[in-house]
BAFI-3210 file (N, C-alpha, C; in Angstrom, 3 decimals, decimal comma, padded with zeros to 6 digits):
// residues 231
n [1|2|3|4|5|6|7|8|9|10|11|12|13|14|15|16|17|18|19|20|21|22|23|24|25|26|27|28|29|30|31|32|33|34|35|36|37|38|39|40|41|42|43|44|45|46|47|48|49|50|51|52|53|54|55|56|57|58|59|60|61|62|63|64|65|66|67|68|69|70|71|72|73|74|75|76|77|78|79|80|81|82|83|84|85|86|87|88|89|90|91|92|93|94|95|96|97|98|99|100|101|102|103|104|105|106|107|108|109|110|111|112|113|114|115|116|117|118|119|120|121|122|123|124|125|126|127|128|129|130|131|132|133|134|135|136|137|138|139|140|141|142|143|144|145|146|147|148|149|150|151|152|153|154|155|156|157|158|159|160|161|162|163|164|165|166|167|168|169|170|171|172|173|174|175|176|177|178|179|180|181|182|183|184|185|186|187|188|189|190|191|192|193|194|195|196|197|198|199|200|201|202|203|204|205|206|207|208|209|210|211|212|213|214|215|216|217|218|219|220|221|222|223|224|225|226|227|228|229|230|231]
n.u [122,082|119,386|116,251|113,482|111,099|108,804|106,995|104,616|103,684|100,767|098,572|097,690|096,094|096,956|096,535|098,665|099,388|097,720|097,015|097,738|097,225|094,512|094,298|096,444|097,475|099,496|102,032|102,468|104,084|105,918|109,381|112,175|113,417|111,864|109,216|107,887|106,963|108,002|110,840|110,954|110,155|112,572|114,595|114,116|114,207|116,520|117,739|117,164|114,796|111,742|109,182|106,508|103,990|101,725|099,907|096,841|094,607|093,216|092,524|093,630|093,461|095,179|097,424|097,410|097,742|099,864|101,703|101,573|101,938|104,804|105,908|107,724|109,864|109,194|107,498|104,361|101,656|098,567|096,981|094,016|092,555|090,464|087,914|087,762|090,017|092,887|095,274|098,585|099,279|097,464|097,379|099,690|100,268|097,373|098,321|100,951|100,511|100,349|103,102|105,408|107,853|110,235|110,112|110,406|109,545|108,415|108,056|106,951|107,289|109,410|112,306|113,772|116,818|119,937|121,750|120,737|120,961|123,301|122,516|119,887|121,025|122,524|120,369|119,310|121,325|121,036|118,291|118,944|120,401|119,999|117,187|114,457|112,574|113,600|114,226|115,218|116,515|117,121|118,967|117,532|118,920|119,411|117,582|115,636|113,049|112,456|110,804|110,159|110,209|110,921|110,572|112,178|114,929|117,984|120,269|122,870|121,999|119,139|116,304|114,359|111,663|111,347|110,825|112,101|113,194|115,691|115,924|114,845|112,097|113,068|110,927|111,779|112,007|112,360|110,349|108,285|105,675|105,517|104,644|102,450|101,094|099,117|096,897|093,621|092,234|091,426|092,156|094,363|097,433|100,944|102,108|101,320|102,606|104,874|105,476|104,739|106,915|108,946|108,600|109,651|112,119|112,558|113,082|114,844|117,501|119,185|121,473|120,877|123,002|122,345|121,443|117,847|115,061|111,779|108,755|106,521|104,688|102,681|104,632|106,887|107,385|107,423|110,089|111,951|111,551|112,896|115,169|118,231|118,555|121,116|120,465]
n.v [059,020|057,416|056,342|055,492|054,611|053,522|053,636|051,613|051,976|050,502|050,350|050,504|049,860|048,591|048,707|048,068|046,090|044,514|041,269|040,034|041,448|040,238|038,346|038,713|041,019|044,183|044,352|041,888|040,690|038,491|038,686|036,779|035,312|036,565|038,729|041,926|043,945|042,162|043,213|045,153|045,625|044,409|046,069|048,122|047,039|046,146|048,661|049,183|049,997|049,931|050,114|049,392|051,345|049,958|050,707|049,783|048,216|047,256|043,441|043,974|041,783|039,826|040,862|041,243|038,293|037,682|039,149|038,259|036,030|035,668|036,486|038,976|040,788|043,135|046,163|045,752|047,666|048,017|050,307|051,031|051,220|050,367|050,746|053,582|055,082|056,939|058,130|059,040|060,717|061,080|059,337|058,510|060,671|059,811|056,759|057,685|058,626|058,599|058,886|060,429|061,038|061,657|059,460|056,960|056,486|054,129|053,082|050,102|049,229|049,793|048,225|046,963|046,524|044,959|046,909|049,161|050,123|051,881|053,917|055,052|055,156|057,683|059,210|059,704|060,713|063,158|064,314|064,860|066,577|068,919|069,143|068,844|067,478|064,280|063,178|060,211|060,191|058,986|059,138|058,901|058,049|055,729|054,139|050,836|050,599|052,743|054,295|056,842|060,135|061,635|063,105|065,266|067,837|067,991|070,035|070,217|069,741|070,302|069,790|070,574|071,277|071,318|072,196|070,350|067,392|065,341|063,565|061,203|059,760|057,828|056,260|056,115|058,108|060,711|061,843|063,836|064,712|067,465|068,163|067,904|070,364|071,709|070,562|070,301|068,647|064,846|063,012|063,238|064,092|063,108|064,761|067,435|068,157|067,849|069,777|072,324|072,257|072,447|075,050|076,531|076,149|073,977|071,113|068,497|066,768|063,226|061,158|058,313|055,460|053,135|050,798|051,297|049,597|049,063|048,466|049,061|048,224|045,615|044,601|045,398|044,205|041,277|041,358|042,367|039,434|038,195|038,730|037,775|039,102|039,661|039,296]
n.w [088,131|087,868|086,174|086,981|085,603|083,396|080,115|077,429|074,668|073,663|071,803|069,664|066,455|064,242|061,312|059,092|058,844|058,090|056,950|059,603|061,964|062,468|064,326|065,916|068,124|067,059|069,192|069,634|067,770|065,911|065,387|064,760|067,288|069,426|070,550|069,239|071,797|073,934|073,191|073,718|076,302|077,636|076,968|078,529|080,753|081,032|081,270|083,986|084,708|087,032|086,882|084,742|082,370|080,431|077,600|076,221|073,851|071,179|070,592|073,399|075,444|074,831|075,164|077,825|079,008|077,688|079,168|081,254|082,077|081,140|084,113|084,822|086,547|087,592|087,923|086,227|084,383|083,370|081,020|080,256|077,542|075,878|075,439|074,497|072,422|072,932|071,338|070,944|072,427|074,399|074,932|076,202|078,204|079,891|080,840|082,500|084,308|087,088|087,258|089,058|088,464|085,997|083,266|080,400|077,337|075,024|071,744|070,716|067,912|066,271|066,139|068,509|070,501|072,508|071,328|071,560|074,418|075,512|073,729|075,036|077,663|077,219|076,315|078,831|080,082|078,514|079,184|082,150|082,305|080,716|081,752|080,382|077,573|075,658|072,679|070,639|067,714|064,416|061,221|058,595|055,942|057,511|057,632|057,457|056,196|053,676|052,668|054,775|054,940|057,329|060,223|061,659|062,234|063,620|065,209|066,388|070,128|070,151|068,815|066,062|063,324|059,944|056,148|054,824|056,503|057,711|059,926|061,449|063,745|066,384|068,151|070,847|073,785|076,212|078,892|080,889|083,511|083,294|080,639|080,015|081,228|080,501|078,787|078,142|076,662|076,132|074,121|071,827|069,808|069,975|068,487|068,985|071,357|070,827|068,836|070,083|072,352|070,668|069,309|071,392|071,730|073,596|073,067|072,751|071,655|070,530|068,122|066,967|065,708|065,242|062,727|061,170|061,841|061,334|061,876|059,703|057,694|056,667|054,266|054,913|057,109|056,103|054,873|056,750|058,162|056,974|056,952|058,296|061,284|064,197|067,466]
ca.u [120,643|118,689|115,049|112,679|109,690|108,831|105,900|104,764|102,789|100,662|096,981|097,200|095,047|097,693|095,553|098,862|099,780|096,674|095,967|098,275|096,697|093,364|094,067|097,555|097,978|100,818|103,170|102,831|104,120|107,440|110,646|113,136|112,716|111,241|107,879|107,812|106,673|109,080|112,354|110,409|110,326|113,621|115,361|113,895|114,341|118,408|118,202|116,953|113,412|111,478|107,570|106,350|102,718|101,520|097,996|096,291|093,366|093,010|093,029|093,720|093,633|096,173|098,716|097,356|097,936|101,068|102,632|101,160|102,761|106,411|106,344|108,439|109,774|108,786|105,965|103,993|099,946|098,158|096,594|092,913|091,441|089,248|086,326|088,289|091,465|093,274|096,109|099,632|099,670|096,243|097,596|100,554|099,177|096,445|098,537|101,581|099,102|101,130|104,480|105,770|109,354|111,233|109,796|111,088|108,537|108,695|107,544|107,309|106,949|110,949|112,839|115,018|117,822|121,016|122,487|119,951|121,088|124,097|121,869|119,310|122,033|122,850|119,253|118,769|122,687|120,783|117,351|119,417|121,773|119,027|115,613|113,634|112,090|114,682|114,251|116,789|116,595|118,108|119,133|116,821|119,651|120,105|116,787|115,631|112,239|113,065|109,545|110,425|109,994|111,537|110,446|112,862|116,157|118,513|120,974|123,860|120,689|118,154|115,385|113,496|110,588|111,387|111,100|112,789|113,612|116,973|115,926|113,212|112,160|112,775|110,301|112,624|111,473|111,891|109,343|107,488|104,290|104,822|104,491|100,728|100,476|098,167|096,509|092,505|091,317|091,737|092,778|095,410|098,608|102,292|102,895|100,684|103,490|106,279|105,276|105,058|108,289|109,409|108,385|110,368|113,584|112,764|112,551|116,415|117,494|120,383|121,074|121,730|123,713|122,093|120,571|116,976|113,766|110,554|107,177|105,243|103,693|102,985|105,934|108,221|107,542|107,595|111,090|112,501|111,926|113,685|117,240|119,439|119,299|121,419|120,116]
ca.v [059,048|056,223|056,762|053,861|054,498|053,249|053,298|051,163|052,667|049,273|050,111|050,754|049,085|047,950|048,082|048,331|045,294|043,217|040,350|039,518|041,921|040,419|037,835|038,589|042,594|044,062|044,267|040,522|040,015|038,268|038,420|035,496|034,889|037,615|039,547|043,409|043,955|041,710|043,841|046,664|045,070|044,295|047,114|049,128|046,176|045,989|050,378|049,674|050,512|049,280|050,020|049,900|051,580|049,385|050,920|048,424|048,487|045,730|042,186|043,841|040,447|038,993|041,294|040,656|037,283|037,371|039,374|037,614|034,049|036,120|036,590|039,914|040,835|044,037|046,143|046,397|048,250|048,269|052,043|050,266|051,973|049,157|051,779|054,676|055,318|057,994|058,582|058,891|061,455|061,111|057,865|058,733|061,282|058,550|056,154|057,978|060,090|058,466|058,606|061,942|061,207|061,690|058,612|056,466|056,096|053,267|052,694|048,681|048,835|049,637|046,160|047,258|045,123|045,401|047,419|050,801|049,925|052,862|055,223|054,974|056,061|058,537|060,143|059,831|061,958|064,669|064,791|065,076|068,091|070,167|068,824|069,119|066,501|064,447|062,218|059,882|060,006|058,344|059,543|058,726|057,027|054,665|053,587|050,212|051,486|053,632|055,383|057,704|061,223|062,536|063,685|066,317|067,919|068,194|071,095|069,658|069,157|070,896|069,434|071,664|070,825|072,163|071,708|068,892|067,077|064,494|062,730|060,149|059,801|056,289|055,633|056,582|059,263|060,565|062,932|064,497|065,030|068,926|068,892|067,945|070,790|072,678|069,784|069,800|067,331|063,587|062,399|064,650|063,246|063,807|065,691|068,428|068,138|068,334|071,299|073,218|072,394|073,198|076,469|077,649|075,248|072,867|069,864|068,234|065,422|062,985|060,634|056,794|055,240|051,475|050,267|051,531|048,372|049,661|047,668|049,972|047,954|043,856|044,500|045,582|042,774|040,393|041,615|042,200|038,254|037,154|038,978|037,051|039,662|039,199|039,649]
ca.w [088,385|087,210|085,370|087,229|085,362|081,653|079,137|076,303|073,542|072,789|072,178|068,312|065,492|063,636|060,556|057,724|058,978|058,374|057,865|060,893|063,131|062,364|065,135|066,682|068,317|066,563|069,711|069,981|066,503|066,104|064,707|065,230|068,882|070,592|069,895|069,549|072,950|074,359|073,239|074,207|077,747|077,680|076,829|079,313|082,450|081,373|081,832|085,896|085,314|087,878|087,236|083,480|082,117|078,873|076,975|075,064|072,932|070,449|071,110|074,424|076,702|074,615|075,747|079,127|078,820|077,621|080,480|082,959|081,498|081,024|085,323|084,526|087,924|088,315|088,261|085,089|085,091|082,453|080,944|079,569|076,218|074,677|075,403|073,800|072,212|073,056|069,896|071,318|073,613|075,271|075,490|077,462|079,752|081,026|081,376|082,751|085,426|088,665|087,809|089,263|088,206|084,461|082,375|079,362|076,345|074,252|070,579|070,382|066,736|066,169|066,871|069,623|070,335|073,103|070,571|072,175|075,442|075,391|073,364|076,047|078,639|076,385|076,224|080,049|080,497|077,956|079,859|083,217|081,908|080,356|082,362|079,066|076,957|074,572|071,901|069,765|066,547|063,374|060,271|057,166|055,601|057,927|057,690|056,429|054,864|052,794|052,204|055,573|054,721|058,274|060,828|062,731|062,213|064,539|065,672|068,315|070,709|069,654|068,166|064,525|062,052|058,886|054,882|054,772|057,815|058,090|060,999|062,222|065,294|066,202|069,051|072,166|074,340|077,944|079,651|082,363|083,479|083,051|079,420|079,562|082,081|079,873|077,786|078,582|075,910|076,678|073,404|071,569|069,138|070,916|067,351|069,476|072,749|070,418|068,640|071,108|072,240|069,603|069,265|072,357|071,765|074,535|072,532|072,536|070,998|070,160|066,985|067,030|064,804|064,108|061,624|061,594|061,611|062,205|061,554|058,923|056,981|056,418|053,171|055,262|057,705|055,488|054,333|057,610|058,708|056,057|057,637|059,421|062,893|065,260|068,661]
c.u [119,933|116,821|114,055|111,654|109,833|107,476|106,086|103,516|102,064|098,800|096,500|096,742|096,138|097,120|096,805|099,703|098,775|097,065|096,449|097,515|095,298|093,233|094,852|097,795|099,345|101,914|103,448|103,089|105,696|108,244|112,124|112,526|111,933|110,110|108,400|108,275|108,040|110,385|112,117|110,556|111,647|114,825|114,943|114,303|116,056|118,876|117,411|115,595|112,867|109,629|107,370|104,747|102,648|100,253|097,715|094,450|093,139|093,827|093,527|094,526|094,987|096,986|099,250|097,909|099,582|101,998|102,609|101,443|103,813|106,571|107,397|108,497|110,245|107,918|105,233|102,257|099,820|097,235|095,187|092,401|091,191|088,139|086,631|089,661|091,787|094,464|097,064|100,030|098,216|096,889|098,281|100,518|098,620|097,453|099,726|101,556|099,871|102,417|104,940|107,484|109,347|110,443|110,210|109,454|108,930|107,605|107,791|107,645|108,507|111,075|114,166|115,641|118,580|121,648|121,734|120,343|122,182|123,269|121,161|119,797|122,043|121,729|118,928|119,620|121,891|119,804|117,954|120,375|120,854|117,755|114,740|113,822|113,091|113,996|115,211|116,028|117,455|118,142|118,501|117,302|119,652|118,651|116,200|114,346|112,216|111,854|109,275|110,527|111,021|110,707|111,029|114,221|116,895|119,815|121,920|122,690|119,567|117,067|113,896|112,548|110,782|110,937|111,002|113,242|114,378|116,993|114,438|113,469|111,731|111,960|110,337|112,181|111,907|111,437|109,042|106,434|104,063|104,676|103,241|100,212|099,268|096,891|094,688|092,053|092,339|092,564|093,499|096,849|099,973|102,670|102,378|101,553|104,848|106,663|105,720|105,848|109,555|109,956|109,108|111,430|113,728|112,570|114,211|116,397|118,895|120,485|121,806|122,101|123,737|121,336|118,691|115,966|112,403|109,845|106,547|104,432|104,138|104,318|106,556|108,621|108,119|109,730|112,424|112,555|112,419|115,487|117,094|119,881|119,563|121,036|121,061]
c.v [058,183|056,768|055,120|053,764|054,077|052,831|052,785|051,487|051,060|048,945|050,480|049,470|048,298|047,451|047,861|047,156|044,279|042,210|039,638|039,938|041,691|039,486|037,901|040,920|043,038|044,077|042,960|039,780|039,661|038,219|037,968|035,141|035,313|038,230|041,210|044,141|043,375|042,608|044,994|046,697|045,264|045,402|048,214|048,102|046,350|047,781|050,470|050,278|049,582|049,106|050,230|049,947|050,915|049,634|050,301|049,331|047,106|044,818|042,544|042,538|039,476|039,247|041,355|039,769|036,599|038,215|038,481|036,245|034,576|036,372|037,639|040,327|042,363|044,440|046,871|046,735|048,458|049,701|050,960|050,902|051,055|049,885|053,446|055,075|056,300|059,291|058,327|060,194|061,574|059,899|057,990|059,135|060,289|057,835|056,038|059,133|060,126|058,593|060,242|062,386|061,546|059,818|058,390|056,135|055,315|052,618|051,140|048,489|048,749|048,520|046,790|045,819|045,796|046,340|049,250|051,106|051,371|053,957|055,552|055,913|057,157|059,626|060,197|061,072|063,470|064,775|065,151|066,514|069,213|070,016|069,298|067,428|066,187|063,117|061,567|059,578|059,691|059,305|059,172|057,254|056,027|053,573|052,126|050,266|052,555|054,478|056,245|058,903|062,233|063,137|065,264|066,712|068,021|068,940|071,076|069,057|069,870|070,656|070,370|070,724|071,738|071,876|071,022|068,584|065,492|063,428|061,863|059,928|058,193|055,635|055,490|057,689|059,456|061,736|063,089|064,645|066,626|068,702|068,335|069,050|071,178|071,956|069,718|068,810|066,098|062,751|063,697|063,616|063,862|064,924|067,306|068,938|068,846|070,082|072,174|073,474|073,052|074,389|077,019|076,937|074,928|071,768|069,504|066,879|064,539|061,889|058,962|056,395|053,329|052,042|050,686|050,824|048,757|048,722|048,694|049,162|046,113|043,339|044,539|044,476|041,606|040,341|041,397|040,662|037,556|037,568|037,933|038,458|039,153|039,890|040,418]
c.w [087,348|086,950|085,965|086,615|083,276|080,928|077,903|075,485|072,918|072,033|070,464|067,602|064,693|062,234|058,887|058,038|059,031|057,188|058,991|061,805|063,245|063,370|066,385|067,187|067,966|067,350|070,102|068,763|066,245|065,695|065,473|066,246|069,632|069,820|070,075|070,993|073,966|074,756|073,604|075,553|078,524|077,543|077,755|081,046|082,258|081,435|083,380|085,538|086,257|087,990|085,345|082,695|080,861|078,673|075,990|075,056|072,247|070,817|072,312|075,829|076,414|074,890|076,965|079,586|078,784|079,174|081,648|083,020|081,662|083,149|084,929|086,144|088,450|087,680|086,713|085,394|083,574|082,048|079,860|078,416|075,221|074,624|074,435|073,843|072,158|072,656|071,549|072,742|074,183|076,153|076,528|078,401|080,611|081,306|082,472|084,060|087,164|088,806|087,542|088,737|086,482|084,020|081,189|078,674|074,966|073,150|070,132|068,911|065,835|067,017|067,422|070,324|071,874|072,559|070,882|073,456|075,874|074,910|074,776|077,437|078,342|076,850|077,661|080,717|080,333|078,782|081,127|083,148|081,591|081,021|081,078|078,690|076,402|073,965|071,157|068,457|065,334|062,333|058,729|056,431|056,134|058,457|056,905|055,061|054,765|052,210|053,797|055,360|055,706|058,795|061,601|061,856|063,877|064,472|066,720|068,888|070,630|068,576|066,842|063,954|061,417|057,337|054,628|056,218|057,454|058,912|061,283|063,176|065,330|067,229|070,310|072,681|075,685|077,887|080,628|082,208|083,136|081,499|078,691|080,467|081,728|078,709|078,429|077,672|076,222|075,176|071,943|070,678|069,655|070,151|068,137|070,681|072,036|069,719|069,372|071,755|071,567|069,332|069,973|072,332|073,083|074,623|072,094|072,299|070,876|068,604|067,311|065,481|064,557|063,360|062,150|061,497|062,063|061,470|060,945|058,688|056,895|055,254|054,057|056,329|057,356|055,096|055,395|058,570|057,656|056,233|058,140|060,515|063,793|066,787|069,671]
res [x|x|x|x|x|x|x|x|x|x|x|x|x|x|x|x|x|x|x|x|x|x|x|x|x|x|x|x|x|x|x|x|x|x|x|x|x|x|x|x|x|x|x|x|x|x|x|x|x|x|x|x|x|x|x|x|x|x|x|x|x|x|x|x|x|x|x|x|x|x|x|x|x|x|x|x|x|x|x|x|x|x|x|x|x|x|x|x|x|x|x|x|x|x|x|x|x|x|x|x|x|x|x|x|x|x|x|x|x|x|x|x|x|x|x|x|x|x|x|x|x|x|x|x|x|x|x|x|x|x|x|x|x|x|x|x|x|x|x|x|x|x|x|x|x|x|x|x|x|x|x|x|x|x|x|x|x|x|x|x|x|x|x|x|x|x|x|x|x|x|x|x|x|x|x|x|x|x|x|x|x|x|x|x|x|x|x|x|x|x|x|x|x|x|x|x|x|x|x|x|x|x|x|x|x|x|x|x|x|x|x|x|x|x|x|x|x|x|x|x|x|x|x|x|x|x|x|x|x|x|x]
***
């Protein structure tokens, strides 16, 4: 069972990355060949999606722009909040409002490669075995910035917030529309979805095992285009 649907988280400010983002939106920011956005694209078209929601905000048009030059051949819709932003899980909700199936949620800001392509599988097996939310998450260690605190632990599949937490959540997600059943405000942070999950141990998870690249901050940018990654 294949997952056709896929969202891209792209409507943030991108303000700890300025002075790039003072002309360029941070999912159109590039390392080596490809932009953010791009591998974000990509890694969800080589897992058979077939329709994909992208919410923009700043610089907006440019991300417009750019899709609509890439001819991507299938079906992408844009989720609009240039009039009001709606954090990460307002975000998703709106823009995720038609698709009645299981959905993939994608954090551009991690530099996803071929090398997620198996996890991916992976997290679609676990959402299909338990029908509950799952996330993949890394291990701290295996992170390349190293000012990560953690997010989550993890328990076989079973996803905790504790103390200390072992794991970061690297930006991977699949969901459903039930787990806004109960959400009346429009703009709301996912940390408010997961919780609650939480709470009743229906928040499952698995752990990947690359190397971890995320976009925090313009340092770590800077740092990370000076690897040699291989694509």
């Amino acid at each position: 069972m294949k997952i056709k649907h896929g969202m891209i988280l792209a409507a943030g400010l991108g303000k700890r990355m300025l002075p790039i983002t003072l002309k360029t939106p941070k999912p159109l920011i590039q390392i080596r060949n490809k932009n953010l956005l791009e591998r974000a694209i990509e890694l969800l078209i080589n897992h058979g999606v077939e329709e994909i929601a992208i919410n923009v905000h700043h610089l907006a048009n440019q991300i417009k722009d750019f899709i609509n030059k890439k001819k991507y051949k299938l079906k992408i819709i844009f989720s609009d909040e240039q009039d009001m932003l709606l954090n990460t899980g307002g975000g998703i909700m709106h823009a995720t409002k038609s698709f009645k199936k299981p959905f993939i949620v994608v954090n551009p800001d991690t530099l996803w490669s071929n090398a997620y392509s198996k996890k991916l599988k992976d997290l679609e097996d676990l959402y299909y075995k338990n029908r509950k939310p799952c996330l993949l998450v890394v291990n701290k260690n295996l992170s390349f910035d190293s000012s990560f605190k953690g997010d989550f632990n993890l328990n076989k599949e079973i996803i905790s917030r504790d103390t200390v937490n072992r794991f970061i959540f690297t930006g991977l997600q699949i969901l459903d529309q039930s787990v806004f059943n109960y959400r009346k405000d429009k703009i709301f942070s996912m940390n408010k979805i997961w919780d609650d999950l939480i709470e009743n141990k229906n928040l499952f998870g698995i752990q990947s095992n690359e190397k971890f690249y995320h976009l925090n901050t313009k340092e770590i940018y800077d740092k990370i285009s000076n690897l040699k990654i291989i694509d």
